[in-house]
C-alpha positions, -999 to +999 in steps of 0.1 A: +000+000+000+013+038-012+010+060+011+015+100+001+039+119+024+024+147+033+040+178+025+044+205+050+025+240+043+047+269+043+028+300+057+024+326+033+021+354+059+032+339+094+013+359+122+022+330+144+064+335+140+053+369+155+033+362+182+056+337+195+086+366+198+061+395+212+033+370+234+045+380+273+044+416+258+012+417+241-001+394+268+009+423+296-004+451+271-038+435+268-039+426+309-037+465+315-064+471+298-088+442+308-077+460+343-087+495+336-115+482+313-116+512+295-119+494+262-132+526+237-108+550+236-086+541+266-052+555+274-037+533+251-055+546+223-038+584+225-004+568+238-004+545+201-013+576+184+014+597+195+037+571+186+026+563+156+028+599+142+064+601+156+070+571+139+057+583+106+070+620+112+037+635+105+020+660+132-014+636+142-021+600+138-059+597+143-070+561+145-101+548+138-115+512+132-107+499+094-081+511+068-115+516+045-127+542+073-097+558+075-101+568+035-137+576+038-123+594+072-102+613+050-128+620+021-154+633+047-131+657+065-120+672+030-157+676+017-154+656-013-190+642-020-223+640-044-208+652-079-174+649-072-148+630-090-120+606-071-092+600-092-076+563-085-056+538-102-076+508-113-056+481-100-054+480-060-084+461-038-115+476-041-114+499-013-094+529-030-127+532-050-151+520-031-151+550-004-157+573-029-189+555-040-194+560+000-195+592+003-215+602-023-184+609-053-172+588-075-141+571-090-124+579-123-100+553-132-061+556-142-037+532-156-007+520-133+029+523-142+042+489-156+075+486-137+062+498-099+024+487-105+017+524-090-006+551-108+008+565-135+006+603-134+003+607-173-028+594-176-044+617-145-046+648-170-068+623-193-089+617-157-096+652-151-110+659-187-131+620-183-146+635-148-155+669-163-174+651-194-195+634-169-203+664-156-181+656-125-158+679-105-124+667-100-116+671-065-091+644-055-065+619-057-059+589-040-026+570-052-018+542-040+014+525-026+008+489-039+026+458-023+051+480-003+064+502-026+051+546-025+038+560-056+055+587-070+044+610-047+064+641-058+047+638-096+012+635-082+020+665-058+028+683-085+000+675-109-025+680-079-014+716-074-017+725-106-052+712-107-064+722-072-068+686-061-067+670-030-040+641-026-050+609-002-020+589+000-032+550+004-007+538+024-024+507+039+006+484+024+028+509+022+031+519+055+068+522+070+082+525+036+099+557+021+100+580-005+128+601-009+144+598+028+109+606+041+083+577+052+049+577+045+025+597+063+033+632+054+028+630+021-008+648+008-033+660+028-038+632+045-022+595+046-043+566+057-034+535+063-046+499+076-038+476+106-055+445+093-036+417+105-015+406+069-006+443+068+030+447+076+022+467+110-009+446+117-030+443+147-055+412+158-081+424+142-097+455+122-077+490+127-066+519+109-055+557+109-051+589+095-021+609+094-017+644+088-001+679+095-034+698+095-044+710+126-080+718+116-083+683+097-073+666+125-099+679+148-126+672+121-115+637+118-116+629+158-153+650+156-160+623+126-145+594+139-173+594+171-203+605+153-197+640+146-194+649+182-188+684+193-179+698+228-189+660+241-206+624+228-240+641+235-233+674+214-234+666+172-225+690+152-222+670+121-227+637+107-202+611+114-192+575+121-187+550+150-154+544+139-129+540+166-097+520+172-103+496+201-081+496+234-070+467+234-062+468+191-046+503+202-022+487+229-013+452+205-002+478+180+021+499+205+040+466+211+046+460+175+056+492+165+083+488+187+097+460+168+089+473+134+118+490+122+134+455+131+105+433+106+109+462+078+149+452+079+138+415+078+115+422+048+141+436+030+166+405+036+140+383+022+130+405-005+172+405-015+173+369-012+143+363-040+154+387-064+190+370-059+174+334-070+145+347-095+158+376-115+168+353-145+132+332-146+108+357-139+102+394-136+110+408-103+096+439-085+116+472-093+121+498-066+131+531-084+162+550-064+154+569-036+121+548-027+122+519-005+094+493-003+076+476+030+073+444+012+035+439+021+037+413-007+067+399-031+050+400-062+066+391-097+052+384-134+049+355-150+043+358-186+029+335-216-001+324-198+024+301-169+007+315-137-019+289-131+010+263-139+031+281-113+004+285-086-004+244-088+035+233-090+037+253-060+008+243-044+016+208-049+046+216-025+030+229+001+040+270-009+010+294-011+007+317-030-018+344-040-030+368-071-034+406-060-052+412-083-072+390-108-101+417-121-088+453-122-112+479-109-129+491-142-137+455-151-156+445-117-194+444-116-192+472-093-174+497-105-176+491-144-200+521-151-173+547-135-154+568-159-122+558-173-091+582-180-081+573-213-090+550-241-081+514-223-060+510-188-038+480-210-014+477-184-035+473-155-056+444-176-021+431-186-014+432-149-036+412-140-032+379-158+003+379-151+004+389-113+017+364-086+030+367-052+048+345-032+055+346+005+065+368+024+069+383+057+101+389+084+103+353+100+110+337+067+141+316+073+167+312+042+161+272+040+121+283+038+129+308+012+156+287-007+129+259-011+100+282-021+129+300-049+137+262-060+103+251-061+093+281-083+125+276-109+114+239-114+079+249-123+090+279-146+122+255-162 
């Protein structure tokens, strides 16, 4: 009688690698608060805020409960709203677009740079003239730093100011990455960003924030964050959300900011080490100069129709792997009726047939890595 050895699953994110170096901290974070049981908006909340804008360099970190709140959050506190256009590359999750649909706006679609998967600030002008055939008013734009890496933030800076728009930097992968010496979270208006537990600063469950310099926008987004409170809970002056960062979220995240300088210089190890063993088979990620990427995901591009080949070889090994993302944004059910910035977004469609990404994450050993990089050369040979 045969029987199959069973071969052992490599994690492709490995939460539990983490929690086995930070438990007795978490573990006494989490016992102060089920001590003072102040579990909305406890101590630990404005401490983690405080350190995450430090962190980030930005003047306020206000946090809130989703990184999908934190960009409506951000929409909100700028005005954008009913008749509005939201200008947003087309490949990212569905969230960059969806909060504009939220609050009333709506998304106008760009293409995304081939070599940095990032919005390509060409085709924004062709946005802008798209929005104003629909009879839309272009207000805003949200790039996004996809898988790690920050858009070009100076080029859409400058193309915002010469159109009197509003820049929201998506930073929910991006976050503790940098762009020209700086790190994200100063960049536009506002930055906002996600703790959902795969993000690379992740809590144990839903979380996010928004970052900014702006006095006055900060205040409007803590007045938003608790139902448009005003002098107290009981006083509304506006319309808001029940959006707030739980205690105990709030002091799980102050314990693993404290080691996240340390996982961003494990990311990039790891990152090294797969370009090192794919860069002749495949097409690796490119990180201009001057940028540096979080590594939310290792994402290369596998070309003349091999992916699904690739992601059963693999799978067949026991190495996950996962496609970010298989519909771009104009295509979806959803979002298909939005306007469109250009003739076709071809890179973005191209994009996504060829998108795969592998694991990744700080606690990924060299013999882990070396097998997943063999495993992956077989398949492609």
């Amino acid at each position: 009688m045969n029987v199959r050895t069973q071969v052992p699953m490599i994690p492709f994110i490995d939460l539990a690698a983490q929690r086995k170096r930070l438990g007795p901290a978490i573990d006494s974070a989490v016992a102060r608060v089920l001590t003072h049981c102040q579990f909305i908006i406890g101590p630990e909340v404005g401490a983690f805020e405080r350190e995450l804008a430090a962190f980030a360099g930005s003047k306020h970190a206000v946090s809130c409960a989703s990184g999908t709140d934190a960009l409506v959050l951000g929409l909100r506190a700028l005005g954008i709203g009913p008749g509005d256009a939201v200008i947003c590359p087309s490949f990212t999750f569905c969230a960059t677009a969806e909060v504009a649909v939220l609050v009333g706006a709506t998304p106008v679609f760009v293409d995304v740079h081939p070599d940095t998967f990032n919005i390509d600030v060409t085709g924004i002008p062709g946005a802008i003239e798209a929005a104003k055939a629909a009879g839309l008013t272009p207000k805003a734009i949200i790039p996004v730093d996809l898988f790690g890496l920050p858009a070009d933030h100076n080029a859409v800076a400058a193309i915002a100011e010469t159109h009197g728009l509003f820049v929201l930097d998506d930073a929910a992968q991006g976050f503790g990455a940098t762009y020209h010496n700086r790190r994200l979270g100063t960049f536009g208006n506002v930055t906002c960003t996600s703790f959902f537990p795969a993000k690379p600063l992740g809590c144990y469950g839903d979380g996010g924030a928004v970052l900014t310099d702006d006095d006055g926008l900060a205040d409007l987004l803590r007045s938003l964050r608790v139902h448009g409170q005003g002098s107290d809970k009981y006083d509304n002056v506006r319309i808001g959300l029940a959006s707030r960062l739980d205690t105990i979220q709030a002091a799980v995240l102050s314990e693993k900011l404290k080691i996240f300088p340390d996982e961003i210089e494990a990311r990039q190890a790891v990152a090294k080490r797969y370009a090192e063993g794919l860069r002749d088979v495949v097409t690796i990620p490119s990180v201009p100069d001057r940028l540096t990427s979080v590594w939310a995901q290792y994402t290369i591009l596998v070309s003349g129709g091999r992916r699904d080949a690739l992601v059963a070889a693999l799978k067949g090994e026991g190495i996950p792997t996962a496609v970010y993302y298989p519909i771009p944004l104009h295509r979806q059910a959803a979002y298909k009726q939005y306007p469109v910035g250009g003739a076709a977004l071809a890179v973005s469609d191209k994009l996504a047939g060829e998108v795969i990404s592998l694991p990744m994450h700080p606690y990924l050993d060299q013999p882990t890595q070396a097998r997943i990089i063999e495993a992956t050369r077989r398949a492609l040979a």
